[in-house]
N, C-alpha and C positions, 0 to 999 in steps of 0.2 A: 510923801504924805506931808500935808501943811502942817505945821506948829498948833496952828484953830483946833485943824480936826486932830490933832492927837489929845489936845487937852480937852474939847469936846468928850473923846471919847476912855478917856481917862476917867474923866467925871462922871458919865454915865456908867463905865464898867465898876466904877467905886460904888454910885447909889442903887443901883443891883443888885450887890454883894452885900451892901447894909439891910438891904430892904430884904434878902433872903435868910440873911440870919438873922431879924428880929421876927419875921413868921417864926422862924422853928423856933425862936425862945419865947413868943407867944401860945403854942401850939398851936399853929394855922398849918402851920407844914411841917411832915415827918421828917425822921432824917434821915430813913435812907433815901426818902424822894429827894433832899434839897442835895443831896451829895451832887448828884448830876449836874442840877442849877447852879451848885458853888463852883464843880470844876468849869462850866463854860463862863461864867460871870469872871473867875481868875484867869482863862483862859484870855479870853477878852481884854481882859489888862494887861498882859503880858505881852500880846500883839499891840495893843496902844501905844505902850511904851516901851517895845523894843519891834517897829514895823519891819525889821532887815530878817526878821526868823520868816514872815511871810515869804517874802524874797527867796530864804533860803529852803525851806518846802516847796517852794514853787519851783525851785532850781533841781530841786531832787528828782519829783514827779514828773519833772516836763512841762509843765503849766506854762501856759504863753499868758494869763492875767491872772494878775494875784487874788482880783477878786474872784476868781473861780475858786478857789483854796478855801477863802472863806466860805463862800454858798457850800460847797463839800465837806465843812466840818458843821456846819450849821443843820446841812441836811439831815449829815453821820449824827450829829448830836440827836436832834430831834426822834428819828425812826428808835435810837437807841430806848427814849426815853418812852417812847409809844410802846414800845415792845415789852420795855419794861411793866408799862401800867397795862397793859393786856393781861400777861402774866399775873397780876394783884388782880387783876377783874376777875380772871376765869376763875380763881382758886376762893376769893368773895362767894362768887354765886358754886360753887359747889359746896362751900357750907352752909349756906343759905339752904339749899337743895335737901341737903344730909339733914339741917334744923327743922324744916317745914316739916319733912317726911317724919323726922321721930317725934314732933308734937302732934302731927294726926295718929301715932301709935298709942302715944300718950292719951290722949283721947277719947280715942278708942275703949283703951283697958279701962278707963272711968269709966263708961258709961255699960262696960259686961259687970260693974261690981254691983 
C-alpha cells in the first residue's frame, strides 16, 4: 500500500470518526447506533496505519486478495447494522400498534360517559 493512500486514508478514517462523534454530542445520533459506526470508522484506522493485520487475516482465512477482507467486514458490518435497526423498527411499530389501539379505547370510553 502507497505512503498517498495510507495518509489518504488515515485522513478520512480520522474525519469519520470526528464527524460521528459530533452527531451523538449534537444529538443527531444515538449511541448505541454510533457505537457500530465508531467501531468500523476505528477500525478503518487501524488498517490504515498498520495495512500488515490485512495481510495477516488474509493469511489466516486463506484470502488470495486482501481486498476481499475488506469487502467481508464491510459487508459483516453493514447486515450487522441493518439487523440491528430492524430490530429498533419492529419494536417502534409494535408500540406504535399497542398506542393507536389504547387511544381508540380511550375514546371510546369518552364517548360511553
Amino acid at each position: 500500500m502507497s505512503l498517498e493512500l495510507r495518509i489518504g486514508l488515515v485522513v478520512i478514517s480520522t474525519l469519520f470518526f470526528i464527524y460521528i462523534v459530533k452527531s451523538v454530542r449534537k444529538n443527531k445520533l444515538r449511541n448505541d447506533y454510533a457505537m457500530g459506526w465508531i467501531i468500523l470508522a476505528l477500525g478503518l484506522l487501524v488498517l490504515s496505519i498498520f495495512p500488515r493485520l490485512a495481510y495477516f487475516f488474509g493469511g489466516i482465512f486463506n484470502v488470495m486478495s486482501i481486498s476481499n477482507i475488506v469487502f467481508a467486514g464491510t459487508i459483516f458490518m453493514s447486515i450487522s447494522l441493518s439487523y440491528i435497526l430492524f430490530t429498533k423498527v419492529s419494536k417502534l411499530e409494535e408500540k406504535q400498534k399497542n398506542l393507536i389501539q389504547e387511544i381508540a379505547i380511550l375514546k371510546n370510553k369518552n364517548k360511553m360517559k
